[in-house]
C-alpha positions in Angstrom: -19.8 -3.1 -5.3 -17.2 -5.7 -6.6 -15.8 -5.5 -9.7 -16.7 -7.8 -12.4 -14.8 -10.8 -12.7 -14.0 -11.4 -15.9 -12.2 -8.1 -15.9 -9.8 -9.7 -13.6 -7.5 -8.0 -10.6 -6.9 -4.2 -11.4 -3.1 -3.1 -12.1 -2.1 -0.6 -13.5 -0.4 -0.7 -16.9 2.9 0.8 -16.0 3.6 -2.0 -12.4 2.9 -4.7 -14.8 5.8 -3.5 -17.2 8.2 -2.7 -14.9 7.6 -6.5 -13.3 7.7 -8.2 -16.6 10.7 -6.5 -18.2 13.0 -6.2 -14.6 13.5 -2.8 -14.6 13.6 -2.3 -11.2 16.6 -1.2 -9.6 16.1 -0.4 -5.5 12.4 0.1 -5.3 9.0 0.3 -7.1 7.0 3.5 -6.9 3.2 3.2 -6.8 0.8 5.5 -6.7 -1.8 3.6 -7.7 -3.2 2.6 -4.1 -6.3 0.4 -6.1 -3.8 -1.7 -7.8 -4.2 -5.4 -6.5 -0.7 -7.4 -5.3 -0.5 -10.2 -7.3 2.2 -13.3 -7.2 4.9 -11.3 -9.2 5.3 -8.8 -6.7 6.1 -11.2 -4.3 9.7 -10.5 -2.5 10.1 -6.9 -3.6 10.0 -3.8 -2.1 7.7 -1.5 -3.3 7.4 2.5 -1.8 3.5 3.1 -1.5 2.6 7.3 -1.9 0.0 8.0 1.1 -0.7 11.9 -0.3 2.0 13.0 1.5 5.1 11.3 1.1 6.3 7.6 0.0 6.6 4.2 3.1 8.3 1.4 2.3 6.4 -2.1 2.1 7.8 -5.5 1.8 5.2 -8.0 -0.1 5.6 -11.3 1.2 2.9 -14.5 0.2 0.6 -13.2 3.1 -0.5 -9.8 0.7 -1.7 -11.4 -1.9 -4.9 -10.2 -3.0 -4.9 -7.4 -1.2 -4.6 -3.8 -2.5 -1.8 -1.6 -1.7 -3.5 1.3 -0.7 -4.6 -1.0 2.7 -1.0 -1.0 4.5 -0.4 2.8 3.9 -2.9 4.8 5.7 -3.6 8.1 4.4 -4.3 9.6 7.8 -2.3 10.2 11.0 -4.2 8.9 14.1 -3.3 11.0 17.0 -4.4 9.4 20.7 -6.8 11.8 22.6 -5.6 12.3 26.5 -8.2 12.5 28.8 -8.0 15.7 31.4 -7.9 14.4 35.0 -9.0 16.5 37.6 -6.6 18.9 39.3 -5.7 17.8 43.2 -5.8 21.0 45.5 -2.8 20.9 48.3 
């Protein structure tokens, strides 16, 4: 399900301060993976938590709308090798 639209885009409280009041120094921290991008976060660098440690994300105009928690995966894909058959000499 969608979520209502009068409620607006979901962001959290404490991204929206930070954006507004330009405390950010280096990078932004989020945690909040559900938190949409929206137009002030264009530009910046933001550090998206994936359970496991922080990756670095540049927003450009491209991500808007999205959710940030859709360009950090949370799981490590590992390619399966097939096992060919041995040749006898």
């Amino acid at each position: 399900m969608s979520r209502v639209t009068w409620k607006g885009p979901f962001q959290d409280i404490k991204l929206v301060k930070q954006i507004k009041q330009n405390k950010v120094k280096n990078y932004i921290k989020i945690w909040k993976r559900g938190s949409v991008i929206t137009q002030s976060f264009i530009g910046k660098v933001v550090l998206i938590y994936n359970g496991k440690l922080f990756k670095k994300f540049y927003i450009t105009r491209l991500h808007l709308g999205y959710k940030f928690g859709e360009f950090c995966f949370t799981r490590k894909y590992s390619v399966k090798e097939k096992k060919g058959k041995k040749k006898n000499n």
